[in-house]
C-alpha positions in Angstrom: 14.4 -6.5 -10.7 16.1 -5.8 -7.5 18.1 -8.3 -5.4 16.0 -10.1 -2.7 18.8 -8.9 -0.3 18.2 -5.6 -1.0 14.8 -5.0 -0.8 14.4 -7.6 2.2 14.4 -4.9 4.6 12.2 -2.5 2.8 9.9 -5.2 2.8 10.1 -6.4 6.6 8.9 -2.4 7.3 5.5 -3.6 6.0 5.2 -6.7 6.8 6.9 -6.5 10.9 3.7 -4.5 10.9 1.4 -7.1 9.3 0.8 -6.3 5.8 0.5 -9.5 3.8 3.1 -9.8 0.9 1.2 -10.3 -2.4 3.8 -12.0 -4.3 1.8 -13.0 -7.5 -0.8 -12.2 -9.6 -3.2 -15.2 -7.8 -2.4 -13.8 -4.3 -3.7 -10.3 -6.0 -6.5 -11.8 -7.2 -7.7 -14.0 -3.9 -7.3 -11.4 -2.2 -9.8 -8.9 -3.6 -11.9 -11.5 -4.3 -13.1 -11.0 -0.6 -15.1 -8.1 -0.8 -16.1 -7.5 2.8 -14.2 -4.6 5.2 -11.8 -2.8 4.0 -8.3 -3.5 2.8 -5.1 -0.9 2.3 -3.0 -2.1 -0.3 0.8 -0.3 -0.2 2.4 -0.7 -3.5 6.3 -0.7 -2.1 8.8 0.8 -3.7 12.9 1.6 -3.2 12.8 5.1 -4.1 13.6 7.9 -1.2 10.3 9.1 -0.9 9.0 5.1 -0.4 11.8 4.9 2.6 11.6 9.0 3.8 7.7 9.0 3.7 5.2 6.0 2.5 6.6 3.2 5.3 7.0 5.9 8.0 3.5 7.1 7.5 1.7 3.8 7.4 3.7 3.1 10.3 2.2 6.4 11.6 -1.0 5.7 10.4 -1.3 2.1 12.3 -1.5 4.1 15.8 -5.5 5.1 14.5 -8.4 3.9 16.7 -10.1 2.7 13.2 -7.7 0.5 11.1 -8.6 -1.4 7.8 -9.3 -4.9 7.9 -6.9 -5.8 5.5 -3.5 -4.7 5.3 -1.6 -5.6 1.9 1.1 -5.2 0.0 3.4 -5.4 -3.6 6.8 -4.6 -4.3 7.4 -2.8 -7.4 10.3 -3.7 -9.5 10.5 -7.6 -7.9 6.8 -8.9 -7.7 6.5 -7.5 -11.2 3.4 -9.6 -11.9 1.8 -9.1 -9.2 2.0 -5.5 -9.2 0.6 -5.7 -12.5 -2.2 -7.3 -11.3 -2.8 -5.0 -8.6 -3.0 -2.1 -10.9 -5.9 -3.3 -12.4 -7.7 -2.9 -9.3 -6.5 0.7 -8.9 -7.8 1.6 -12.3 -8.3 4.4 -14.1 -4.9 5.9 -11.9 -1.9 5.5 -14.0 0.7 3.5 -12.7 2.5 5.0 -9.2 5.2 4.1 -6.8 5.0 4.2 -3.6 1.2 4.5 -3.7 -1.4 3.7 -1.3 -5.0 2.5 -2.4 -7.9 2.2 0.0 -10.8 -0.6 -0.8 -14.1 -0.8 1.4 -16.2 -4.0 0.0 -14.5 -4.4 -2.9 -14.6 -0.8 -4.5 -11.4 1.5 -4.5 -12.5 4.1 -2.3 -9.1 6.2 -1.6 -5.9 6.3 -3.6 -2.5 8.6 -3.0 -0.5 8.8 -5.9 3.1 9.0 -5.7 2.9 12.8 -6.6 0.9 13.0 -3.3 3.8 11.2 -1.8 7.1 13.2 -2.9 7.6 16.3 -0.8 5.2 15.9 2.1 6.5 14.6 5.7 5.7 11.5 6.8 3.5 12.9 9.4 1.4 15.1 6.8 1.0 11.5 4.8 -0.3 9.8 8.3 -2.9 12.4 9.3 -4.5 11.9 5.9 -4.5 8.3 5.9 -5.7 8.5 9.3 -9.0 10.6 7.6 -9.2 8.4 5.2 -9.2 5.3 8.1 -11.8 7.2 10.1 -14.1 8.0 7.2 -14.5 4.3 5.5 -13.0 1.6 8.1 
């Protein structure tokens, strides 16, 4: 577990934006037990590629013309639990941080693994997204 001091900032990125902090596994679980619209859930992380490329592009990504409905997010290595729980949604992809995962009614419809992450600008992460955004939102 990191310090809450620590990973305060990495989380504001997100949520100054207005992702939602899903802190446990019931916040996990109320929230994709709305299936309508879609919802991009951000599993946060404090590795360099999380802060050189996953926050930067979703920032990047928020200037699209079609946005989900739901923006989301858990913090790997503090909201243990409910990261836990939001695997299970992301099934069958093994466990990944930073990752992205796109739903649209309640089925995973997009997911970018961390391998997808490492080594690839911010920007090259943001034009996909924004695909992704203009294909199912």
């Amino acid at each position: 577990m990191y310090p809450a001091e620590l990973v305060a900032p990495m989380k504001a990125d997100l949520t100054s934006l207005g992702f939602k902090e899903l802190t446990g596994p019931q916040d996990v679980d109320a929230q994709f037990s709305h299936k309508e619209g879609t919802t991009l859930l951000v599993f946060n992380s404090v590795c360099g590629c999380a802060a050189g490329a996953a926050r930067p592009a979703v920032k990047l990504a928020l200037s699209n013309d079609k946005l989900p409905t739901n923006l989301v997010t858990v913090f790997a290595g503090v909201d243990k639990e409910a990261v836990a729980k939001a695997r299970e949604y992301t099934m069958p992809y093994p466990p990944s941080s930073p990752s992205m995962a796109l739903f649209k009614d309640g089925k995973l419809v997009h997911f970018i693994e961390r391998h997808q992450i490492e080594g690839n600008s911010a920007q090259t992460i943001a034009d996909h997204l924004k695909q992704v955004f203009n294909h199912y939102c």
